[in-house]
C-alpha positions as CSV (number, residue, x, y, z in Angstrom):
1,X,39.2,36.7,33.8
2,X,38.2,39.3,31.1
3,X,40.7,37.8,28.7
4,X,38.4,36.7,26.3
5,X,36.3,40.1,25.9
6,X,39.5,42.5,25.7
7,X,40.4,39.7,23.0
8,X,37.2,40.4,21.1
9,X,37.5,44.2,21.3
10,X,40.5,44.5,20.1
11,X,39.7,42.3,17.1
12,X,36.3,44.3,16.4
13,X,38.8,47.3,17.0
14,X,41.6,45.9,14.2
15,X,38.4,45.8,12.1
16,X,38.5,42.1,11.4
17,X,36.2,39.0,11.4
18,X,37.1,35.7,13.3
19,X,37.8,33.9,10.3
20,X,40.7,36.6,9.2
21,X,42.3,36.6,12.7
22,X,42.0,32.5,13.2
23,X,43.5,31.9,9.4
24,X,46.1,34.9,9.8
25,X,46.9,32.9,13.3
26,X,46.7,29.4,12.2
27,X,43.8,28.8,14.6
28,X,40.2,27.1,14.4
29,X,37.5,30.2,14.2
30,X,35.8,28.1,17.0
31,X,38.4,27.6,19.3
32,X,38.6,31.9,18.9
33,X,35.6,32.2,19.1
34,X,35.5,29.6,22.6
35,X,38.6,32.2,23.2
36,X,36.9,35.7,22.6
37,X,34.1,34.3,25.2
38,X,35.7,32.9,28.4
39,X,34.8,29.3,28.0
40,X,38.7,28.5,27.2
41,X,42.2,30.0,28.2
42,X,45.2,30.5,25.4
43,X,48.8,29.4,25.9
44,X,51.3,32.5,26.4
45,X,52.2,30.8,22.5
46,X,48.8,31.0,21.6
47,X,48.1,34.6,22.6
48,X,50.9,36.1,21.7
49,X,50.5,35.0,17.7
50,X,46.8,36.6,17.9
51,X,48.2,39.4,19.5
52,X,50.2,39.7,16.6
53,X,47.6,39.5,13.6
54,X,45.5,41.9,15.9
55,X,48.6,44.7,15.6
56,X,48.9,44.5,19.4
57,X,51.4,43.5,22.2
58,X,50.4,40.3,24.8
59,X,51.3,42.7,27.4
60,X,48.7,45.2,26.8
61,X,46.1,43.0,26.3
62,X,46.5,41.3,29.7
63,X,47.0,45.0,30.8
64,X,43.6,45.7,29.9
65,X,42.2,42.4,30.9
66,X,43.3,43.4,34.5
67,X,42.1,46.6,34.3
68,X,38.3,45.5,33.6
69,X,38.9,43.0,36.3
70,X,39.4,45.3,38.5
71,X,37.3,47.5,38.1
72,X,34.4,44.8,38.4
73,X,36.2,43.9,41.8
74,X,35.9,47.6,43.3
């Protein structure tokens, strides 16, 4: 899935660095950063609190995550 680069564009989008996102979340900046690039998926939980710090619903997120999907699919 495209979870992980939607996740990363939002971020660059809210105009903040891994390390404000992971502390604002209570995260590791590496497990974001394993996050923002595919090689791990986040619990509902988990998503939903980076959501938050990022200014941005779970929903749409996953909205756009599907959207890239497919469009790679077509």
């Amino acid at each position: 899935m495209d979870l992980g680069t939607e996740l990363k564009k939002a971020r660059e989008d809210a105009d903040l660095t891994q390390e404000e996102v992971s502390a604002a979340a209570g995260i590791d900046r590496a497990y974001l950063s394993l996050l923002e690039n595919d090689h791990k998926s986040p619990t509902v939980d988990m998503l939903v609190r980076i959501c938050k710090v990022l200014g941005l619903p779970a929903s749409e997120l996953l909205a756009r995550a599907e959207r890239r999907q497919r469009r790679k699919s077509s």
